[in-house]
C-alpha positions as CSV (number, residue, x, y, z in Angstrom):
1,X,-4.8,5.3,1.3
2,X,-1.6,4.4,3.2
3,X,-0.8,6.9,6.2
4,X,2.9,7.9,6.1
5,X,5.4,10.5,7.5
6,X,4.6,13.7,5.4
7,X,7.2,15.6,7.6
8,X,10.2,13.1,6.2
9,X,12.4,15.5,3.6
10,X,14.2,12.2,2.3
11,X,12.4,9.4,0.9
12,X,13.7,6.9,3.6
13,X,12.0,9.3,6.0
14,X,9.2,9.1,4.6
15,X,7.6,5.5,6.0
16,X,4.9,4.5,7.2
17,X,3.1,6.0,9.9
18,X,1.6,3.9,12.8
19,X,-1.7,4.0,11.4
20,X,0.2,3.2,8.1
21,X,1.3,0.0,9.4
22,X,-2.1,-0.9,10.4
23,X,-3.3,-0.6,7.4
24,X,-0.9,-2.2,5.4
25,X,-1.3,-4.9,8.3
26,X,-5.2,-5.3,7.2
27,X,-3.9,-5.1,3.6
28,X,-2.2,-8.2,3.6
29,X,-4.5,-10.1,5.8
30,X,-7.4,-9.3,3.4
31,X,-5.1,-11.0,0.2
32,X,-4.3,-13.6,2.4
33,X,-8.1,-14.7,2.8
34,X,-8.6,-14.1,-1.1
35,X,-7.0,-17.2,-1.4
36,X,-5.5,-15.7,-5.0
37,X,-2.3,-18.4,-6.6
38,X,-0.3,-14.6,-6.7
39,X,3.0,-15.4,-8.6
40,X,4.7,-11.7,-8.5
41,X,4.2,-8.8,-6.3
42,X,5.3,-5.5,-7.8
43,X,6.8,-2.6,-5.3
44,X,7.7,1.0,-5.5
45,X,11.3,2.0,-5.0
46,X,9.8,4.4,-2.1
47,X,10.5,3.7,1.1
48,X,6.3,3.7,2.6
49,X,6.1,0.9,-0.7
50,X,8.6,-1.5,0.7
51,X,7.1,-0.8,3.9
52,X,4.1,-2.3,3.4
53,X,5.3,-4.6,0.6
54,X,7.3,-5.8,3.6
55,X,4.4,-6.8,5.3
56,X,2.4,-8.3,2.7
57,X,5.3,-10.7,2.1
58,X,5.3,-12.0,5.9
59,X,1.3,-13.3,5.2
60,X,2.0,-14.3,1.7
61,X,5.5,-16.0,1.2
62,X,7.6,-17.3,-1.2
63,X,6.3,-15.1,-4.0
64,X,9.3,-12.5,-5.8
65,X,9.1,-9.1,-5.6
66,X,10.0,-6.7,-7.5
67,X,10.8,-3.3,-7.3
68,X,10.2,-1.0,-10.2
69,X,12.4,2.4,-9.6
70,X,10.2,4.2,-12.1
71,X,6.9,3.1,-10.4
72,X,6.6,6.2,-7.9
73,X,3.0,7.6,-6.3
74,X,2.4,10.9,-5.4
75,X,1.6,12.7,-1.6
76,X,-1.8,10.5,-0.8
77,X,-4.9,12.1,-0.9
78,X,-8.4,11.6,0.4
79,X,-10.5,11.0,-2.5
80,X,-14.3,11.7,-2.1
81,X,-17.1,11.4,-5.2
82,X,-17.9,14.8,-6.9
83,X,-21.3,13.9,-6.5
84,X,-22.8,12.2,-3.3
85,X,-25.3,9.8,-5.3
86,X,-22.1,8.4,-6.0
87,X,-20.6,7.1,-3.1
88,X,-24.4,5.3,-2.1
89,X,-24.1,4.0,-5.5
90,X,-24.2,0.2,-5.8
91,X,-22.9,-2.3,-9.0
């Protein structure tokens, strides 16, 4: 879940919040060290998505990105299992 400025009424006020930028920040390290051949990323037109998608692209360069205007998320939420047995759970 991506932390950013709730208070923005526009969507360019709306970016990422420090803590936001952390988190993007370990975001991209951790698909850096996946070692993954990506060949596209895919971004929001909202501002806290090319945020982050802006960050991503300075670990993992030379890859096109796209912005979809129709690709938009929601206010972010905490999710939490209905049931605890299911956050112990394992696969």
């Amino acid at each position: 879940m991506g932390k950013y400025n709730l208070k923005g009424v526009t969507d360019e006020e709306r970016t990422l919040t420090p803590l936001g930028w952390e988190q993007a920040e370990f975001t991209a390290q951790r698909l850096k060290t996946l070692a993954i051949p990506y060949t596209r990323m895919i971004q929001s037109s909202m501002t806290r998505a090319k945020n982050t998608a802006s960050v991503i692209s300075k670990h993992i360069p030379d890859i096109p990105v796209d912005t979809l205007r129709l690709f938009k998320g929601g206010r972010s939420h905490q999710t939490r299992p209905r049931k605890p047995q299911l956050a112990t759970r394992s696969t």
